[in-house]
C-alpha positions as CSV (number, residue, x, y, z in Angstrom):
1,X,-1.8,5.0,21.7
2,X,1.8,3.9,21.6
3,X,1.1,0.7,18.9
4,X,-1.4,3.3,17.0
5,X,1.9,5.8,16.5
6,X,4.4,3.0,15.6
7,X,1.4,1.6,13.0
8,X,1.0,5.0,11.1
9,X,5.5,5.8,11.8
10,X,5.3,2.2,9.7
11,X,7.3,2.5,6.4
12,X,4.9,0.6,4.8
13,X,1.4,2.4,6.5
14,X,1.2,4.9,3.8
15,X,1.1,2.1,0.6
16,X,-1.0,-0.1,2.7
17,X,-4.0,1.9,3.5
18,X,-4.1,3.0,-0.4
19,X,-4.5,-0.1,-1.0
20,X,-6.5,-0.7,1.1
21,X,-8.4,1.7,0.3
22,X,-8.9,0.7,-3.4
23,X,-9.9,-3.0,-2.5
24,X,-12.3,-1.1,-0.3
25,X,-13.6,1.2,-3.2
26,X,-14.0,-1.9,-5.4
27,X,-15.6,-4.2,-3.3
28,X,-18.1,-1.5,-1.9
29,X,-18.9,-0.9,-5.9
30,X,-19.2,-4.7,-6.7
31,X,-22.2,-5.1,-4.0
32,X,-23.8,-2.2,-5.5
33,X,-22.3,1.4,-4.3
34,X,-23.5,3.3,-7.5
35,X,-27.2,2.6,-6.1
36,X,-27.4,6.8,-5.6
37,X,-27.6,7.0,-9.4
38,X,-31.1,5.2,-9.0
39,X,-32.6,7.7,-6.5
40,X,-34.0,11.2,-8.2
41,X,-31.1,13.7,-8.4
42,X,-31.5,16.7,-10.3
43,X,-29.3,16.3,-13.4
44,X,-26.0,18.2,-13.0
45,X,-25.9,16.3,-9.1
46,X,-26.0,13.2,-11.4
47,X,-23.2,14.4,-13.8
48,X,-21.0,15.3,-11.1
49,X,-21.4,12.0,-9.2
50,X,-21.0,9.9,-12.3
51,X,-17.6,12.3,-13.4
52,X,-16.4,11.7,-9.6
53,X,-17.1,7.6,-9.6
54,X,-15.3,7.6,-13.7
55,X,-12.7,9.7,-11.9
56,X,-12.3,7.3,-9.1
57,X,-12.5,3.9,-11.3
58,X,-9.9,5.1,-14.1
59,X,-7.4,6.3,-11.6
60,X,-8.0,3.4,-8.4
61,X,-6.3,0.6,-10.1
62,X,-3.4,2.6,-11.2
63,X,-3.7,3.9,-7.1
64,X,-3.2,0.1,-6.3
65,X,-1.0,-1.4,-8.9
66,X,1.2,2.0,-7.8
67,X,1.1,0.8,-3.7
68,X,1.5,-2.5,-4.5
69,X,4.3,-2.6,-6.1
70,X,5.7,0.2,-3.8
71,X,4.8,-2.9,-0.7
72,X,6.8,-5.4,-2.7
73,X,9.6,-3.1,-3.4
74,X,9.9,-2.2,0.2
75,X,9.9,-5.7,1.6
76,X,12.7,-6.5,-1.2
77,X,14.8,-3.7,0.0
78,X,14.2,-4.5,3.5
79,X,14.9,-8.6,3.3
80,X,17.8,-7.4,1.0
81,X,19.5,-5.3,3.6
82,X,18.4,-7.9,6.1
83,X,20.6,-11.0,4.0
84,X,23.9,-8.4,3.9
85,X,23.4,-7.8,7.4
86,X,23.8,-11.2,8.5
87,X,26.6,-11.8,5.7
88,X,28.5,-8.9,7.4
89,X,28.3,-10.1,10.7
90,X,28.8,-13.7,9.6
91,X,32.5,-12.5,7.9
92,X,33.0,-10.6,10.9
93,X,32.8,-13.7,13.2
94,X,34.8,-15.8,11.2
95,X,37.5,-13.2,11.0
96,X,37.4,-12.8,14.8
97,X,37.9,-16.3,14.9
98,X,41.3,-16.6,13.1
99,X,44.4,-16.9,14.8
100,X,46.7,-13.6,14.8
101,X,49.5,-13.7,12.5
């Protein structure tokens, strides 16, 4: 339960399951997940599920393109801060190291 809760606390979590998500959405249409509109549905049951999926397909990639560039900004930020970090420390040490006036 513990590594569920530090998962989902995860700074990235959020972008990552909308991505997820989409690739999910995708792939599940590409091997055929609008079969439904085959079956016999009375006609405003049809309109309503072909308004959802148009709904879903027009506004999924921008979903993605949205979390993945969210993902990349956060590891930036994160490697960023990481490289001044050890710059900081790395001045610190070598200050620590000179001799006292």
């Amino acid at each position: 339960m513990g590594m569920l809760m530090r998962v989902v606390r995860n700074e990235y979590f959020p972008a990552a399951a909308v991505l997820a998500l989409v690739v999910l959405f995708w792939t599940a249409g590409l091997f055929g997940g609008l079969s439904l509109l085959s079956r016999s549905q009375p006609p405003l049951a049809a309109l309503l599920w072909l308004l959802f999926v148009y709904a879903v397909a027009v506004l999924s990639p921008l979903a993605g393109l949205l979390a993945a560039v969210d993902l990349a900004r956060r590891w930036w930020r994160n490697r960023r801060r990481g490289k001044l970090r050890a710059a900081a420390r790395a001045r610190a040490a070598s200050k620590a190291d000179e001799p006292a006036h």
